[in-house]
C-alpha positions as CSV (number, residue, x, y, z in Angstrom):
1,X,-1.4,-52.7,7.7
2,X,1.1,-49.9,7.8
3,X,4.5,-50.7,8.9
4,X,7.2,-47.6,9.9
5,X,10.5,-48.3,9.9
6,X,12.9,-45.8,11.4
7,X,15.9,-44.8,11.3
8,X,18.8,-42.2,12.2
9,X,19.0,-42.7,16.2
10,X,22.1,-42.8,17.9
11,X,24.5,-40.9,20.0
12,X,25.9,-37.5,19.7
13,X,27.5,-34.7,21.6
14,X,25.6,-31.7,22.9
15,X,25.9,-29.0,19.7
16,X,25.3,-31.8,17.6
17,X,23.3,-33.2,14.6
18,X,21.2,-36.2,13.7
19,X,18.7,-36.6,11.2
20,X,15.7,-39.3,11.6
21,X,13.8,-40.6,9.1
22,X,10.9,-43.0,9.0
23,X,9.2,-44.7,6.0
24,X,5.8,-46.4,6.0
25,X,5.1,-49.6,3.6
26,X,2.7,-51.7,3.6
27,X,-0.9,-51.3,2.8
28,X,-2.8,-48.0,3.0
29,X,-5.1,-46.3,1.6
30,X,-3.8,-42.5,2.5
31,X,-1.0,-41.0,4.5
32,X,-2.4,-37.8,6.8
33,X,-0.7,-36.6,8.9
34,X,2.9,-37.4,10.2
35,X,4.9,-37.1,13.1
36,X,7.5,-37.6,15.7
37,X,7.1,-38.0,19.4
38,X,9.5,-38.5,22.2
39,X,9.9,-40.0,25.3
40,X,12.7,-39.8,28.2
41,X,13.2,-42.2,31.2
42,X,10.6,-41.5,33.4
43,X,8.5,-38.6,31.5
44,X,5.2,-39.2,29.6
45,X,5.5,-39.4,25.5
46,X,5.4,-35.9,24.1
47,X,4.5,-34.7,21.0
48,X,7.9,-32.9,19.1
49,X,6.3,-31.9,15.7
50,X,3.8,-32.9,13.2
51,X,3.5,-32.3,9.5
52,X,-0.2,-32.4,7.7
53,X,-0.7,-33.8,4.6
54,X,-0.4,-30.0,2.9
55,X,2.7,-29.0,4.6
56,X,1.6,-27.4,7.2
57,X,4.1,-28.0,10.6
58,X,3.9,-27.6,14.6
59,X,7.0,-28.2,16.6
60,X,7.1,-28.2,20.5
61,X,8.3,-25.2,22.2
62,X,10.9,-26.7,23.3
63,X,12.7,-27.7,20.0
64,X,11.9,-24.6,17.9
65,X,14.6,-23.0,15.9
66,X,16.2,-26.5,16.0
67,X,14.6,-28.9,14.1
68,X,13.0,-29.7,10.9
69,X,10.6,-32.0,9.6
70,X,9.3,-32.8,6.8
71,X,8.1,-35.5,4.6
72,X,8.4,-36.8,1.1
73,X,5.4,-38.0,0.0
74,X,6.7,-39.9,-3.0
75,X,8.9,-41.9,-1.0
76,X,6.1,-42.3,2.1
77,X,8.4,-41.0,3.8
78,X,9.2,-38.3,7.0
79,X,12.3,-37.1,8.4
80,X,13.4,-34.6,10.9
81,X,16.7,-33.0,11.0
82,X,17.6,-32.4,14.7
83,X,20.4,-29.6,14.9
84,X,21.6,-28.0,18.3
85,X,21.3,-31.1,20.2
86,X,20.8,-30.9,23.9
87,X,21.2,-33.3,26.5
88,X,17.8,-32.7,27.4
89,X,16.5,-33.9,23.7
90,X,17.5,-37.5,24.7
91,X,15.0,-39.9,24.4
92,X,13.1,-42.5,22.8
93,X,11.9,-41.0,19.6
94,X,9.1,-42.8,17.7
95,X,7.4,-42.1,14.6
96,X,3.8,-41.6,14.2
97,X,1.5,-41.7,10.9
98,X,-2.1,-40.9,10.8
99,X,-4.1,-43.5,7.7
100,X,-7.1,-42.0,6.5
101,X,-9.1,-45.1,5.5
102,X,-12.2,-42.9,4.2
103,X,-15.6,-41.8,5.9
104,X,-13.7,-39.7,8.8
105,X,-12.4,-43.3,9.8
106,X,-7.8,-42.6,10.9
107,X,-5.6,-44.9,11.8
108,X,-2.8,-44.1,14.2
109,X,0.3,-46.3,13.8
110,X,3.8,-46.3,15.7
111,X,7.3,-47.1,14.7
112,X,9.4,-48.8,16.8
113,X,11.3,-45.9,18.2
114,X,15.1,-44.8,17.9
115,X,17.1,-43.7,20.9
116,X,18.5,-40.5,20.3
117,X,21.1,-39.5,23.5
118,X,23.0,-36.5,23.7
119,X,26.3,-36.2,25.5
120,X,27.4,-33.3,28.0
């Protein structure tokens, strides 16, 4: 099983920095895709940005311009620099890896989340 560990979270003023990071261990057979998602009190979970196994990235709308992810694959490893900070990026962020476990099987697994809150 694939365990994520995050961290990074905490709390800054609007204009402001934080960088997340999140490490799989554990066993796997191959690390896809990887990702971070958010969610705020009292909204649905929403995607922020994703990174492919090749390097290719999405990012939100909403956060373009602003942050950065990307991964290590050495290390198992994915971070996302978060510069700019709004008080509308606070929110639960979690970390999401996609396993590949051969024949077109994936396996989605979740990190705990960090709470990322940005001050007015």
């Amino acid at each position: 099983q694939v365990q994520l560990v995050e961290s990074g979270g905490g709390l800054v003023q609007a204009g402001g920095s934080l960088r997340l990071s999140c490490a799989a261990s554990g066993t796997f057979f191959r690390i896809n895709t990887m990702g971070w998602y958010r969610q705020a009190p009292g909204k649905q979970r929403e995607l922020v940005t994703v990174i492919g196994s090749g390097g290719g990235t999405h990012y939100a709308d909403s956060v373009k311009g602003r942050f950065t992810i990307s991964r290590d694959n050495a290390k198992n490893t994915v971070y996302l620099q978060m510069n700019s900070l709004k008080p509308e990026d606070t929110a639960v962020y979690y970390c999401n890896v996609d396993e590949d476990q051969g024949w077109g099987r994936v396996q989605d697994y979740w990190g705990r989340g960090t709470q990322v809150t940005v001050s007015s």
